[in-house]
C-alpha positions as CSV (number, residue, x, y, z in Angstrom):
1,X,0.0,0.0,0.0
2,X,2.8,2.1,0.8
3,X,4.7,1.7,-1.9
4,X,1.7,2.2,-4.0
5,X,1.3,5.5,-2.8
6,X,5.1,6.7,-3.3
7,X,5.2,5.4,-7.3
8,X,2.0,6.9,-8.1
9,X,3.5,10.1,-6.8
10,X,6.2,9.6,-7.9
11,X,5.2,9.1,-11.6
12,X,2.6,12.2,-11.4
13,X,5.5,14.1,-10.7
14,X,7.5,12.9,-13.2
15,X,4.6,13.6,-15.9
16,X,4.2,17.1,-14.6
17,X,8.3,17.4,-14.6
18,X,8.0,16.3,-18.2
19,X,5.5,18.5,-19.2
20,X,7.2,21.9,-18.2
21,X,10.2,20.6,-19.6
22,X,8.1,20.2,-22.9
23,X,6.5,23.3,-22.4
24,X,9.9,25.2,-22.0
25,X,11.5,23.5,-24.8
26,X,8.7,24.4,-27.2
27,X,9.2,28.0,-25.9
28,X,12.4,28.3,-26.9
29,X,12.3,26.6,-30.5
30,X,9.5,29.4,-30.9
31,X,11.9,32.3,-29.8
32,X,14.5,30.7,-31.6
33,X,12.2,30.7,-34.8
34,X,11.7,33.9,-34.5
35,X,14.8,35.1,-33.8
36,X,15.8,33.5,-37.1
37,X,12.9,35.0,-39.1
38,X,14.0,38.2,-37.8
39,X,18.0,37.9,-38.9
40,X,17.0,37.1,-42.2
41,X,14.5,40.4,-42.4
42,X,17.2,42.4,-41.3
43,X,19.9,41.0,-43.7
């Protein structure tokens, strides 16, 4: 029961860990997608 408890918290924190990792990553290809468009206006 105990260790029940731990590995379902255990993996809900890993999905949520996973997520913002996902979440930041996406962020930055945007910015960096941007930031290309944006050298290639300028040039």
């Amino acid at each position: 029961m105990y260790d029940q408890v731990i590995g379902d918290g255990a993996s809900l924190f890993i999905t949520i860990v996973a997520v913002l990792i996902g979440f930041a990553a996406a962020l930055g290809y945007i910015d960096f997608l941007k930031n290309k468009k944006q050298e290639k206006n300028e040039h």
